[in-house]
N, C-alpha and C positions, 0 to 999 in steps of 0.2 A: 563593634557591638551593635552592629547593625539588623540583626533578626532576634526579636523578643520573641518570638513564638514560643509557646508554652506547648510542652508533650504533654496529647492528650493518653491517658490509662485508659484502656478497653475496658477497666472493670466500671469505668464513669461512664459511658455509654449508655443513654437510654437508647431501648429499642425494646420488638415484640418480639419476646420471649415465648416458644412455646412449650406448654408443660404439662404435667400429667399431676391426679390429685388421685390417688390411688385408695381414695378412704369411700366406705360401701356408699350405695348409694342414697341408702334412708339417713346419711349421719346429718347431724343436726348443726353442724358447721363445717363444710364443705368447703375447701380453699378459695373459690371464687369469692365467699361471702366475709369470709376471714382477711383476704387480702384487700378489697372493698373497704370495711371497716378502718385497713389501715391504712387508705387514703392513696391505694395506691392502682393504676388503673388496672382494670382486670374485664374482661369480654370473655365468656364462654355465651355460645350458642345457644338459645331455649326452646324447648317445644312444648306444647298443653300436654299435659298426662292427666287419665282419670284415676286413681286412688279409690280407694274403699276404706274407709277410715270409720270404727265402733257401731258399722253398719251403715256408714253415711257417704255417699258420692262424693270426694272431693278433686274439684280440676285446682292443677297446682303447674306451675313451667319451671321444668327439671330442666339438667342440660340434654342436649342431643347426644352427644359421647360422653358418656358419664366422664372418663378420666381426664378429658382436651381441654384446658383454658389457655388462652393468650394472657402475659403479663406484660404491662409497658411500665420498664424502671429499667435500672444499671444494676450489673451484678455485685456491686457495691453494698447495696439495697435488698438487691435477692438472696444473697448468697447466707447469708447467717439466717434469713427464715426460711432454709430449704434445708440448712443444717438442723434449725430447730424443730420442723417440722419433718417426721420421717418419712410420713406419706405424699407428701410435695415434693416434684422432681423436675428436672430439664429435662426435653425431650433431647436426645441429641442425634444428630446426624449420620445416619447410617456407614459408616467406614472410614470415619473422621473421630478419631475418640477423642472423647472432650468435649467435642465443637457442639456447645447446645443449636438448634433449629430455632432460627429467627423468624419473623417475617418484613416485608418492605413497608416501612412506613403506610407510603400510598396504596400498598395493594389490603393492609390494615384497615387503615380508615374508606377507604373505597368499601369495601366489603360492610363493615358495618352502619354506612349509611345506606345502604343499600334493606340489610336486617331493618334499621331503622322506619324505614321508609315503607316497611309492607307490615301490615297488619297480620300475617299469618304464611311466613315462609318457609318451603320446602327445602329441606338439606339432603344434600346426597355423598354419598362417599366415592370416591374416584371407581372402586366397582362396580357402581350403582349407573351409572352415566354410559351408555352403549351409544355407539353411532348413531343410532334409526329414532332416537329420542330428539338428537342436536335439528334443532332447524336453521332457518335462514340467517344470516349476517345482520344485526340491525342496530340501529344511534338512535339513544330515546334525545327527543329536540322538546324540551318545557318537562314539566312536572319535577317532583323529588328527585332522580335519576336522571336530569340533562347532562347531556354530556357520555353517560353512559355507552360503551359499545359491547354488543356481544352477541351470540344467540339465542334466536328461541328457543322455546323450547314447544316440541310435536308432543298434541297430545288429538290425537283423533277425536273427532267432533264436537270440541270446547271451542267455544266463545271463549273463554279466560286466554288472556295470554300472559306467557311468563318468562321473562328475561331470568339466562344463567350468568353469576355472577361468582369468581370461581378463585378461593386462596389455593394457587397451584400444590397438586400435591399431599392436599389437607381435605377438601371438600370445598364442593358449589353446591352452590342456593341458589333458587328460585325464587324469581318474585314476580308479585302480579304487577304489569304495568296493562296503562290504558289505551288504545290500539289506538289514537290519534296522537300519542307521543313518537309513535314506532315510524319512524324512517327506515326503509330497505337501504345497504349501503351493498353499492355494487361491485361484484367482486373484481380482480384485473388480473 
């Protein structure tokens, strides 16, 4: 009786679930805000919107893909409030039935320090991102982003520069970094 190890269940599993919230976009509790409430993490993407609201301008930060949120919990946790919830769904992996679309830990939490980290970031959908956009190779070295590697991003005659930082698959963001963080890394 020498191996105690305990069988872990995949339904105990945390990890980044990815999912779809299928409810319009004016509704007044939105899954992202709903599952927050219940203590449980949740990251959808935000952008400013302007509104017109009883004649009045209003900026408000919607998601970027109305239906996309990441959830971090076990299907344990998820599964009866996706049952309860009709509009709540796993994305699931395209030719694999079943298999909800995860994401890696690290490529998770990379990505939203990254969000974190910029005051006003540009998202793109993998159609949106053409070659002649990608610039040079680069490692930010100090600020929010040390450590960071990836491309710039070309944008004809900006001063701004902006690091792509990219949940494969899903969509990359832009962020502005400061052009004395930016190290070229040479390619081999």
């Amino acid at each position: 009786m020498g191996n105690m190890d305990k069988i872990v269940d995949e339904r105990d599993v945390k990890q980044w679930f990815v999912m779809r919230d299928l409810k319009r976009n004016n509704a007044k509790q939105p899954a992202y805000k709903y599952l927050s409430e219940k203590n449980i993490r949740v990251f959808t993407p935000l952008v400013w919107k302007i509104y017109i609201r009883q004649g009045k301008k209003i900026r408000e930060k919607v998601p970027f893909i109305q239906d996309l949120l990441f959830v971090y919990d076990c299907r344990r946790v998820l599964d009866p409030i996706v049952e309860m919830i009709s509009t709540l769904q796993y994305r699931f992996i395209r030719g694999k039935s079943g298999v909800p679309m995860t994401v890696r830990d690290d490529d998770m939490e990379r990505f939203m320090k990254a969000v974190a980290a910029s005051e006003d970031p540009y998202y793109y959908t993998p159609e949106e991102i053409h070659p002649s956009m990608i610039g040079k190779k680069v490692r930010i070295i100090g600020g929010p982003l040390n450590g960071y590697e990836g491309n710039l991003q070309k944008i004809q005659g900006s001063r701004i520069k902006r690091l792509f930082v990219e949940l494969p698959n899903l969509f990359t963001l832009a962020v502005e970094v400061q052009p004395e963080f930016i190290q070229l890394v040479k390619e081999r």
